[in-house]
mmCIF file of the N, C-alpha and C atoms, coordinates in Angstrom:
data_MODEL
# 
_entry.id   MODEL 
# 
loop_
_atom_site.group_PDB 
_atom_site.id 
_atom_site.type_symbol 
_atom_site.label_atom_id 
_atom_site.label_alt_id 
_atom_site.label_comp_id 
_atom_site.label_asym_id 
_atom_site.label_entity_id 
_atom_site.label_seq_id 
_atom_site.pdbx_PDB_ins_code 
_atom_site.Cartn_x 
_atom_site.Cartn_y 
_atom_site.Cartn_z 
_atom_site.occupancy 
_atom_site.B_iso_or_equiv 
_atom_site.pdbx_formal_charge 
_atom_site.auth_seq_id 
_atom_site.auth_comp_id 
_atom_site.auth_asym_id 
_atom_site.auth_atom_id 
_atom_site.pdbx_PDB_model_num 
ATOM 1   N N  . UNK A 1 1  ? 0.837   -1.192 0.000   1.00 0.00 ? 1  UNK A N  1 
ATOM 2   C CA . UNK A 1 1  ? 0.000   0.000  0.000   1.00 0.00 ? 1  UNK A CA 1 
ATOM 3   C C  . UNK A 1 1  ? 0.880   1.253  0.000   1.00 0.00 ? 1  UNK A C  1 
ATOM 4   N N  . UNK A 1 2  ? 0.547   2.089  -1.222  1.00 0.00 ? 2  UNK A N  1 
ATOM 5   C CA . UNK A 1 2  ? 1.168   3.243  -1.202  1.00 0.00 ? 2  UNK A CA 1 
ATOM 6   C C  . UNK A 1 2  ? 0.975   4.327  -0.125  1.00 0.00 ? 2  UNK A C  1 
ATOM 7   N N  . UNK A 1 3  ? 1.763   4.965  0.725   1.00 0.00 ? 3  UNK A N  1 
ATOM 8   C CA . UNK A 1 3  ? 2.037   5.876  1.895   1.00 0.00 ? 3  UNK A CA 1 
ATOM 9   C C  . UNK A 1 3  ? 1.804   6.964  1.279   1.00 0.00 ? 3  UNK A C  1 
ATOM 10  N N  . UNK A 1 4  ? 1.388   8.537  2.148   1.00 0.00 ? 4  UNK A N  1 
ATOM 11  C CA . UNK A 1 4  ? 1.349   9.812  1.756   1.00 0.00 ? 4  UNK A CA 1 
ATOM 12  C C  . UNK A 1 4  ? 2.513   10.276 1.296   1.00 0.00 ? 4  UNK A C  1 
ATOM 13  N N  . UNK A 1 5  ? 3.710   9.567  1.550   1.00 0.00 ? 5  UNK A N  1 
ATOM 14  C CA . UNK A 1 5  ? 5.307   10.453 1.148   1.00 0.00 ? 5  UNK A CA 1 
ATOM 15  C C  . UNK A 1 5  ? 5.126   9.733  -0.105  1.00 0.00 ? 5  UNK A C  1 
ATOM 16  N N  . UNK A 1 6  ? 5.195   8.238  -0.164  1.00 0.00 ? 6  UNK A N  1 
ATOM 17  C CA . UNK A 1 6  ? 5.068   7.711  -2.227  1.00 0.00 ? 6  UNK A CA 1 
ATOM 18  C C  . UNK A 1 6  ? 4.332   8.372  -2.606  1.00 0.00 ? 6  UNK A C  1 
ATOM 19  N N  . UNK A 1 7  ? 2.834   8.584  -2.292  1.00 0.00 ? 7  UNK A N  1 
ATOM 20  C CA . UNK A 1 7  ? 2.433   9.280  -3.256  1.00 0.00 ? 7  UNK A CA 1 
ATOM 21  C C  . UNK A 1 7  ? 2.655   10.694 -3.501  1.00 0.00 ? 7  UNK A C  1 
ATOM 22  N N  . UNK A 1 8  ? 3.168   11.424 -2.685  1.00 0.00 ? 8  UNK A N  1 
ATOM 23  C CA . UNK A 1 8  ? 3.902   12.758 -2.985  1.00 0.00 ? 8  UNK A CA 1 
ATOM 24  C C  . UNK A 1 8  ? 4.717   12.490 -4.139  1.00 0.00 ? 8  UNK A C  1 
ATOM 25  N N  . UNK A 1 9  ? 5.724   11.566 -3.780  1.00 0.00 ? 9  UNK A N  1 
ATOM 26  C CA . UNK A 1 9  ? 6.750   11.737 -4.404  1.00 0.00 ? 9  UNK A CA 1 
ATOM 27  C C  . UNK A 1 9  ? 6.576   11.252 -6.234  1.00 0.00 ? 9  UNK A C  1 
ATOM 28  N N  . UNK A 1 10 ? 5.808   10.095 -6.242  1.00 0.00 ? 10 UNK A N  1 
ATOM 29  C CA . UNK A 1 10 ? 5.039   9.601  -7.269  1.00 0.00 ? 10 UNK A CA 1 
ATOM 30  C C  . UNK A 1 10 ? 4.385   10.867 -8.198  1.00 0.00 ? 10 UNK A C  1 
ATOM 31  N N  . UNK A 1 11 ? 3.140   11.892 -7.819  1.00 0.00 ? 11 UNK A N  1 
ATOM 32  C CA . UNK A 1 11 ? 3.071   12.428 -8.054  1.00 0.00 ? 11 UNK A CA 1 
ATOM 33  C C  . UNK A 1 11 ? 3.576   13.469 -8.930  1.00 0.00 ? 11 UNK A C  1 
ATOM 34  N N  . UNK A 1 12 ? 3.971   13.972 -7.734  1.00 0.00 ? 12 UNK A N  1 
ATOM 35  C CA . UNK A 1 12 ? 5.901   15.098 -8.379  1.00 0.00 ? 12 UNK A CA 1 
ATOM 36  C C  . UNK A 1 12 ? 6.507   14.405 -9.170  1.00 0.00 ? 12 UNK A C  1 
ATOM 37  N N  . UNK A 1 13 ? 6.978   13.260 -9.690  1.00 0.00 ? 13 UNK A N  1 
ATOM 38  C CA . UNK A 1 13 ? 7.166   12.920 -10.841 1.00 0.00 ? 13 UNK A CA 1 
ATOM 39  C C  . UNK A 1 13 ? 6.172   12.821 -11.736 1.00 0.00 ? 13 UNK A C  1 
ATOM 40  N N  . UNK A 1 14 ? 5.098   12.130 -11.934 1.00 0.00 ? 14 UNK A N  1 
ATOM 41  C CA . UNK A 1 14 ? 3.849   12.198 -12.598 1.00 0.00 ? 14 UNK A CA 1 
ATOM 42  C C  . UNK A 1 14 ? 3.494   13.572 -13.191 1.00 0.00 ? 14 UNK A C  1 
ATOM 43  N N  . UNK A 1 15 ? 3.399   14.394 -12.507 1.00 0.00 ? 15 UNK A N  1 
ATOM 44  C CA . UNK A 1 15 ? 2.969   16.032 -12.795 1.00 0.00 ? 15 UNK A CA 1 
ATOM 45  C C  . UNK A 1 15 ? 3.923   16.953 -12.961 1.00 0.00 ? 15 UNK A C  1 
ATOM 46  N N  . UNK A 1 16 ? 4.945   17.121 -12.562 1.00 0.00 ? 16 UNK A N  1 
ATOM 47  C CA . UNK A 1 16 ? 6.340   17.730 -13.126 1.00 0.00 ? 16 UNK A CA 1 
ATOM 48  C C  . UNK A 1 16 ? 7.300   17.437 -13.637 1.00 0.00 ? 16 UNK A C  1 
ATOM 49  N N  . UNK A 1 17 ? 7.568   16.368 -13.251 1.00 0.00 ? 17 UNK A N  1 
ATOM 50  C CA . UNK A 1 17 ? 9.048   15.245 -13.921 1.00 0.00 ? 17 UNK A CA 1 
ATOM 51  C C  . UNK A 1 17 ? 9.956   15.944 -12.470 1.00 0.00 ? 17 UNK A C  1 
ATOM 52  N N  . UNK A 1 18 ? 9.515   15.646 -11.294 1.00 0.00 ? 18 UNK A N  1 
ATOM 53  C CA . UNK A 1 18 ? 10.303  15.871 -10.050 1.00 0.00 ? 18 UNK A CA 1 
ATOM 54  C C  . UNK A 1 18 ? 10.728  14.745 -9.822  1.00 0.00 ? 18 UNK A C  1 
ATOM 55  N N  . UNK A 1 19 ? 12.387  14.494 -9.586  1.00 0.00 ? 19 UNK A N  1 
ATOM 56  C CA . UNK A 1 19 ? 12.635  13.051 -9.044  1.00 0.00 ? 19 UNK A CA 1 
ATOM 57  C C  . UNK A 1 19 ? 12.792  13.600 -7.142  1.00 0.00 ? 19 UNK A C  1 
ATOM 58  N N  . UNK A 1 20 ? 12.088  13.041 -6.446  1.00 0.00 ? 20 UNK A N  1 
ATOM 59  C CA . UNK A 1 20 ? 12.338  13.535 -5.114  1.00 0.00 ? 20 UNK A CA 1 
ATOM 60  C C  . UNK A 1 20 ? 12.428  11.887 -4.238  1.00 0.00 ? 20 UNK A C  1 
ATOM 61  N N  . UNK A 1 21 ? 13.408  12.583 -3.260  1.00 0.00 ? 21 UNK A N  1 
ATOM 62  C CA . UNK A 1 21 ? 13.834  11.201 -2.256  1.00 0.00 ? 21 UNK A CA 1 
ATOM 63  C C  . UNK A 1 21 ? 12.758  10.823 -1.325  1.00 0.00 ? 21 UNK A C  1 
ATOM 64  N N  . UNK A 1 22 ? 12.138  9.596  -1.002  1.00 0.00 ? 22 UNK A N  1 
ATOM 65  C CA . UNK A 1 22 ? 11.239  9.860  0.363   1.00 0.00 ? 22 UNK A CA 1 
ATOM 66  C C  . UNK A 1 22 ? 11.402  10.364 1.618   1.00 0.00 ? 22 UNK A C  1 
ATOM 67  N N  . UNK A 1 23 ? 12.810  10.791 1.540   1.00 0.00 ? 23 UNK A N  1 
ATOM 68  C CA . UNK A 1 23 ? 13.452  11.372 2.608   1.00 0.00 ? 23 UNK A CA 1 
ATOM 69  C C  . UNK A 1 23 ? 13.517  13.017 2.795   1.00 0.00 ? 23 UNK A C  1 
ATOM 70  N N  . UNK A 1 24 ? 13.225  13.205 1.595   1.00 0.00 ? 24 UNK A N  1 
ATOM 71  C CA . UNK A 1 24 ? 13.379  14.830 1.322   1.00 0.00 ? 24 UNK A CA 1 
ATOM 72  C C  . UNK A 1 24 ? 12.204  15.550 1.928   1.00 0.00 ? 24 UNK A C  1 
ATOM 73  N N  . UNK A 1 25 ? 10.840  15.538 2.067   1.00 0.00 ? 25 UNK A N  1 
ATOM 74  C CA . UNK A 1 25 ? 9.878   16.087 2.450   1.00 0.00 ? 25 UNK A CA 1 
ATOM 75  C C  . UNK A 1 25 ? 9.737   15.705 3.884   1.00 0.00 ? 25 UNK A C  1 
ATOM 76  N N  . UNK A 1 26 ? 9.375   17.337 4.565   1.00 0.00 ? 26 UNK A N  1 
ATOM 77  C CA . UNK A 1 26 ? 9.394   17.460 5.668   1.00 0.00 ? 26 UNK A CA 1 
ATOM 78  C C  . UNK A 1 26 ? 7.828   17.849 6.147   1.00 0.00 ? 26 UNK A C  1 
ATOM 79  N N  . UNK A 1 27 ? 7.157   16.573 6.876   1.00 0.00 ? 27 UNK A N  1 
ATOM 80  C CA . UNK A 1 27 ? 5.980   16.822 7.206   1.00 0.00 ? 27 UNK A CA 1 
ATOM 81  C C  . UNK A 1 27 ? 5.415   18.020 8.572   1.00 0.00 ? 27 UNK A C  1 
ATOM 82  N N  . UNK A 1 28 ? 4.320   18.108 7.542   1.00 0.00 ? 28 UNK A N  1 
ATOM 83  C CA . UNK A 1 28 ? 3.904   20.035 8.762   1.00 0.00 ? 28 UNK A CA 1 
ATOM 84  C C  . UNK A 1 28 ? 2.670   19.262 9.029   1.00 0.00 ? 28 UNK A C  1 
ATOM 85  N N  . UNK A 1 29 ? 1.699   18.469 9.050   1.00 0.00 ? 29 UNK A N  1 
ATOM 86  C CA . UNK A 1 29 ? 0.792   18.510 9.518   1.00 0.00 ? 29 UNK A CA 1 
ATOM 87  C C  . UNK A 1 29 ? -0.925  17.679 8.896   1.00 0.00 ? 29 UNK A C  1 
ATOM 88  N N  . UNK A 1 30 ? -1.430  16.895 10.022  1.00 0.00 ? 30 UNK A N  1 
ATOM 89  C CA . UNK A 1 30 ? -2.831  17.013 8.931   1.00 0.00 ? 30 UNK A CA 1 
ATOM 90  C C  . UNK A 1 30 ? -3.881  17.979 9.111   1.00 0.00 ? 30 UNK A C  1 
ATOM 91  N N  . UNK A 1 31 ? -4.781  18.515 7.340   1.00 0.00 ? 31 UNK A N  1 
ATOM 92  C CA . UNK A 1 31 ? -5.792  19.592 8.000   1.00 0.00 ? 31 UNK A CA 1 
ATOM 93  C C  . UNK A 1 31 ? -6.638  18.955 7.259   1.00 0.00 ? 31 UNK A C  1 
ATOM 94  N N  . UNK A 1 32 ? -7.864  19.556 7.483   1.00 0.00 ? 32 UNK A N  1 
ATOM 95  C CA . UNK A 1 32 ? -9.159  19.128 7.088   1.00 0.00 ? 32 UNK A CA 1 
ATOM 96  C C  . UNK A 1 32 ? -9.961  20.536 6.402   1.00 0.00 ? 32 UNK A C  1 
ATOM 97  N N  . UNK A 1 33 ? -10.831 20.557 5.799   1.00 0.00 ? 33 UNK A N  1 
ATOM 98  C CA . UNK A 1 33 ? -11.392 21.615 5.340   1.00 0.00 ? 33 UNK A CA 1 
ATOM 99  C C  . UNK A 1 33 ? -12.570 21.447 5.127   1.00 0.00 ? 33 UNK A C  1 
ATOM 100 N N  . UNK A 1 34 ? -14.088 22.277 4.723   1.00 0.00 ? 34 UNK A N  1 
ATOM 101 C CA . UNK A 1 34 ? -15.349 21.776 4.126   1.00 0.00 ? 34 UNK A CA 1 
ATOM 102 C C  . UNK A 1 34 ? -14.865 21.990 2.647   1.00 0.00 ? 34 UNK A C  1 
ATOM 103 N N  . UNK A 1 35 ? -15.250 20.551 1.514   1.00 0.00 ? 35 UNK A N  1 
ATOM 104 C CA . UNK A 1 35 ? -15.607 20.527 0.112   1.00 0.00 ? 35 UNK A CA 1 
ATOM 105 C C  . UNK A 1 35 ? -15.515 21.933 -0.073  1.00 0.00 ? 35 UNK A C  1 
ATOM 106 N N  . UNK A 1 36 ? -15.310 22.432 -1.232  1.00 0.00 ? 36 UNK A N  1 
ATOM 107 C CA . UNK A 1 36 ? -15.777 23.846 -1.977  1.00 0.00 ? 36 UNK A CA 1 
ATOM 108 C C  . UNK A 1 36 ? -16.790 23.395 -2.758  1.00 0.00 ? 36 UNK A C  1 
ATOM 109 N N  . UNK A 1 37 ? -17.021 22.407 -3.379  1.00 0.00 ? 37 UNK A N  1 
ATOM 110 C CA . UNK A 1 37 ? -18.563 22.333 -4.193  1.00 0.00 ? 37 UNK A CA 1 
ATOM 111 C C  . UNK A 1 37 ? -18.961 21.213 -3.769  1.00 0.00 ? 37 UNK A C  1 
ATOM 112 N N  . UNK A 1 38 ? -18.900 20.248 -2.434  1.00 0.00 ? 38 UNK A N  1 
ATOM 113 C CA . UNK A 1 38 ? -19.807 19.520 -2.377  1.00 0.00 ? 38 UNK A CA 1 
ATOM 114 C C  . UNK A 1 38 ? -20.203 19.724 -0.795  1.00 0.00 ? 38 UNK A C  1 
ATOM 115 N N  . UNK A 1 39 ? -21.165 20.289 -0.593  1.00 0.00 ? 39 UNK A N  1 
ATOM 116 C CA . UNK A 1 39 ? -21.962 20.245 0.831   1.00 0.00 ? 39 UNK A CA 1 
ATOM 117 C C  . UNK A 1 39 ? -21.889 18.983 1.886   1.00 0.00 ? 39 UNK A C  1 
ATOM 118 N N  . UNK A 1 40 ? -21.060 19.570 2.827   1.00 0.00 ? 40 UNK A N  1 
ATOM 119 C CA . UNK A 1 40 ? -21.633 17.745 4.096   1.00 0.00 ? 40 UNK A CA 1 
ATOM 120 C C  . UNK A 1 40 ? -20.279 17.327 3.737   1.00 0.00 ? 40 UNK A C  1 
ATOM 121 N N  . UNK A 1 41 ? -19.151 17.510 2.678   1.00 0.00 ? 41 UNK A N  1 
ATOM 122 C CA . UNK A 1 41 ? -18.356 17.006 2.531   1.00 0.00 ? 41 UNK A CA 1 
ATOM 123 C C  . UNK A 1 41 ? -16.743 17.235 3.343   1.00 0.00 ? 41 UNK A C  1 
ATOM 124 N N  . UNK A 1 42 ? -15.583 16.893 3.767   1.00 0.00 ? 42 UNK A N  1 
ATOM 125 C CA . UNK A 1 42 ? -14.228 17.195 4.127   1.00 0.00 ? 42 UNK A CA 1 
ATOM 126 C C  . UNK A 1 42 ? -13.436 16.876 2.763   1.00 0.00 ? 42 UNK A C  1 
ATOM 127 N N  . UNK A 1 43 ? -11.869 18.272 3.106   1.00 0.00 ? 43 UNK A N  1 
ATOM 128 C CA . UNK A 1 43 ? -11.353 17.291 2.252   1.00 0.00 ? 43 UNK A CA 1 
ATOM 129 C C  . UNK A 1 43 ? -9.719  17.258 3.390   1.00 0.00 ? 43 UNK A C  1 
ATOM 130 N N  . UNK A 1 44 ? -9.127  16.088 3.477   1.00 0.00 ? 44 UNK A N  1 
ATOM 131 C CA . UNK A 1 44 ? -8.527  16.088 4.234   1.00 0.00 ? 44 UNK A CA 1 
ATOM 132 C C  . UNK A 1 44 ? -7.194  15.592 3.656   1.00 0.00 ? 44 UNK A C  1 
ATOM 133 N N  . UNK A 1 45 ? -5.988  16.782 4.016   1.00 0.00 ? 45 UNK A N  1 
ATOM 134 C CA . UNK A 1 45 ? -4.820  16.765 3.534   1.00 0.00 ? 45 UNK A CA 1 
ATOM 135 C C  . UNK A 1 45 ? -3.780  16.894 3.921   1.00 0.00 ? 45 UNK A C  1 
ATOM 136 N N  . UNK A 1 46 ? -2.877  16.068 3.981   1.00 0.00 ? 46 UNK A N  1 
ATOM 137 C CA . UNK A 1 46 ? -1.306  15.426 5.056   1.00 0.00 ? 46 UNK A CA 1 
ATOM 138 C C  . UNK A 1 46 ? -0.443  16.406 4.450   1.00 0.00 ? 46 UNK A C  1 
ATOM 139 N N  . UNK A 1 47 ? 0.061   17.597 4.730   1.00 0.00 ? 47 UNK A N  1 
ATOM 140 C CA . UNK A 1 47 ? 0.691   18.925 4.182   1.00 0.00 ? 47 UNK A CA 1 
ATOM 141 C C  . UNK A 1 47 ? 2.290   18.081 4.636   1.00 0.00 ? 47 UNK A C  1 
ATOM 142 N N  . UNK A 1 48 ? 3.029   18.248 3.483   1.00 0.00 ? 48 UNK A N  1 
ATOM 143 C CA . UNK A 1 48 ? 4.639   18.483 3.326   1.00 0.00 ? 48 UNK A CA 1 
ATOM 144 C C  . UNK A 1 48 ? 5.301   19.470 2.612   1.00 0.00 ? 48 UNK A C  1 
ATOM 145 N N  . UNK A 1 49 ? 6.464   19.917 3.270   1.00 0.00 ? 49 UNK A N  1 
ATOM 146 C CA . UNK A 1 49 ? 6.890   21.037 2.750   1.00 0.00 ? 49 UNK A CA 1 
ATOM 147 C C  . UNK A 1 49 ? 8.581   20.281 1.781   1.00 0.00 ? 49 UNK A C  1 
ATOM 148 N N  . UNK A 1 50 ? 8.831   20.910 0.413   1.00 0.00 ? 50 UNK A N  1 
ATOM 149 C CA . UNK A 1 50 ? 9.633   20.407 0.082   1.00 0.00 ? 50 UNK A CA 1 
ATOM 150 C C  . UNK A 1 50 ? 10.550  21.590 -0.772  1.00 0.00 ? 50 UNK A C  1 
ATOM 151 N N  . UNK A 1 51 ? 12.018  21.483 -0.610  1.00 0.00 ? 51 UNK A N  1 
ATOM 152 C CA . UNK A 1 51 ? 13.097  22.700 -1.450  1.00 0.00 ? 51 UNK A CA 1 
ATOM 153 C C  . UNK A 1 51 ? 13.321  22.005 -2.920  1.00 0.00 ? 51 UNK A C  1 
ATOM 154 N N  . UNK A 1 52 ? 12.477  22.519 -3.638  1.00 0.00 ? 52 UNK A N  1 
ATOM 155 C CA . UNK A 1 52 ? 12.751  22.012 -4.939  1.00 0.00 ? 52 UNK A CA 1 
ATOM 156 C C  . UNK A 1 52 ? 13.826  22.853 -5.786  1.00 0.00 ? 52 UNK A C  1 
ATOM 157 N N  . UNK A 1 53 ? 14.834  21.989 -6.153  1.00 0.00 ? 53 UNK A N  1 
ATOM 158 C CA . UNK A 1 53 ? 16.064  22.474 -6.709  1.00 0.00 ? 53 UNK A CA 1 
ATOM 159 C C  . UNK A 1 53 ? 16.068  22.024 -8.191  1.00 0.00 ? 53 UNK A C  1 
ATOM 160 N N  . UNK A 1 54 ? 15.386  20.974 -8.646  1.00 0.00 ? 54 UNK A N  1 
ATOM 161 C CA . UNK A 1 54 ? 15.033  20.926 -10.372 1.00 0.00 ? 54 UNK A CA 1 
ATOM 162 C C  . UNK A 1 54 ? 14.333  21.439 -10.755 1.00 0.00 ? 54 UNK A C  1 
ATOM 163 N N  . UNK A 1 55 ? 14.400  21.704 -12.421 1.00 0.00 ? 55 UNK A N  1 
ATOM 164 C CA . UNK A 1 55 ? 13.587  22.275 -12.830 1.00 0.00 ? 55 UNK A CA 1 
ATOM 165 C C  . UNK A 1 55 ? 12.311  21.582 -13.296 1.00 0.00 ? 55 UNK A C  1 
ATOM 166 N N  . UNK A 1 56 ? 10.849  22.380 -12.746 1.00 0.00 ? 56 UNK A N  1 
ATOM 167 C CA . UNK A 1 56 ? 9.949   21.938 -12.774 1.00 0.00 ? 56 UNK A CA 1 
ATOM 168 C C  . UNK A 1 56 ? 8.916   21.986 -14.659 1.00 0.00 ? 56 UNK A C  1 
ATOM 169 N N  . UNK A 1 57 ? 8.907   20.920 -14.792 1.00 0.00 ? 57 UNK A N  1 
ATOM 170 C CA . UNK A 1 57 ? 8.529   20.666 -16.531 1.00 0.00 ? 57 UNK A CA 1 
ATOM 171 C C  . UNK A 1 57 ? 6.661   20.279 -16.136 1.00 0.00 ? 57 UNK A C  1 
ATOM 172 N N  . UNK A 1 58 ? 5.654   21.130 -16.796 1.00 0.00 ? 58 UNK A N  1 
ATOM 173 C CA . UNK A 1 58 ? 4.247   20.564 -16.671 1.00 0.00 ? 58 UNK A CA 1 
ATOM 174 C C  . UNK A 1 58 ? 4.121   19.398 -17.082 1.00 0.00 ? 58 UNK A C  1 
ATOM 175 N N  . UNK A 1 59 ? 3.426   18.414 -16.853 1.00 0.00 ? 59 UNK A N  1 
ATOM 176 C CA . UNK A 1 59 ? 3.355   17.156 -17.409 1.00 0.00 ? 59 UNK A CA 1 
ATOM 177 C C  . UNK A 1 59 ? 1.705   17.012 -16.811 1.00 0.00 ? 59 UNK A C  1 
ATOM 178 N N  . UNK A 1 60 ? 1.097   15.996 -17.206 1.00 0.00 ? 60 UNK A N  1 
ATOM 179 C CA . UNK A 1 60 ? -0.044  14.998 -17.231 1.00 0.00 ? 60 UNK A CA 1 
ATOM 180 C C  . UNK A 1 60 ? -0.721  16.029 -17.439 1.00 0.00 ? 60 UNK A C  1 
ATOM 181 N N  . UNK A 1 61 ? -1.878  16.482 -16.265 1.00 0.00 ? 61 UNK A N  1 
ATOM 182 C CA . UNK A 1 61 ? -2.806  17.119 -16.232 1.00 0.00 ? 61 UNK A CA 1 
ATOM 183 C C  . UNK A 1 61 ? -2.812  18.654 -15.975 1.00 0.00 ? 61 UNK A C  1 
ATOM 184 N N  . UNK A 1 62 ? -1.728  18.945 -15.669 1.00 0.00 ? 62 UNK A N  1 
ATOM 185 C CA . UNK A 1 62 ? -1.419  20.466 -15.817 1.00 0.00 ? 62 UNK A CA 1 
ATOM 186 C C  . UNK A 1 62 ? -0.591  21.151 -17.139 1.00 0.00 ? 62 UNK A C  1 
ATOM 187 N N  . UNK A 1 63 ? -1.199  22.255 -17.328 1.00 0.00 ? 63 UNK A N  1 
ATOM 188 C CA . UNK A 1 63 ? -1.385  22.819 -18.633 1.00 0.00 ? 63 UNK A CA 1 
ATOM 189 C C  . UNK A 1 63 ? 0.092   23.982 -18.725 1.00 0.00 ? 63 UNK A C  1 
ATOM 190 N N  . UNK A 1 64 ? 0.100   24.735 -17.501 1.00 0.00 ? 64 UNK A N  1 
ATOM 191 C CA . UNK A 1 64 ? 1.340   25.411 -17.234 1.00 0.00 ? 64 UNK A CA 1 
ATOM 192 C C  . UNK A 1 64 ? 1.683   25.789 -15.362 1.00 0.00 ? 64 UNK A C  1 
ATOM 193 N N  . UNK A 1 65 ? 2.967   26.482 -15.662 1.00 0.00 ? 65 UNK A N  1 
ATOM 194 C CA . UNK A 1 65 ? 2.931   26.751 -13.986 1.00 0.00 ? 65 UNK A CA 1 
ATOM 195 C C  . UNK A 1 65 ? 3.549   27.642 -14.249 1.00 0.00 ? 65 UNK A C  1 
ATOM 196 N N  . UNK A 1 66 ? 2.851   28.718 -13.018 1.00 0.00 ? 66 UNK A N  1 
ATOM 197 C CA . UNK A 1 66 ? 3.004   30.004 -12.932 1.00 0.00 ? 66 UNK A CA 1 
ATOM 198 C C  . UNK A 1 66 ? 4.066   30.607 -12.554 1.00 0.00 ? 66 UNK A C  1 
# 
């Protein structure tokens, strides 16, 4: 079963072409929030903070970065 740091890190490659260590991200915390468009709903998210030193390339589902 994939962990919140694989799938960070999975991700960040998936969506930028980030190669990152599972060691590199430094966890801040879990938060929770209400849905923005679905009522009754949470969305709940394991926040890591990470120093990205490559350069970040858009890939999959993102179009550009700002």
């Amino acid at each position: 079963m994939e962990g919140p740091v694989e799938a960070l890190c999975r991700e960040l490659f998936e969506e930028l072409g980030m190669q990152v260590d599972t060691l590199a991200p430094r966890y801040i915390g879990r938060f929770e929030t209400p849905a923005a468009n679905e009522p009754g709903w949470l969305v709940h998210a394991e926040i890591y903070a990470l120093e990205a030193t490559d350069l970040v390339v858009p890939a999959a589902e993102i179009a550009e970065i700002a």
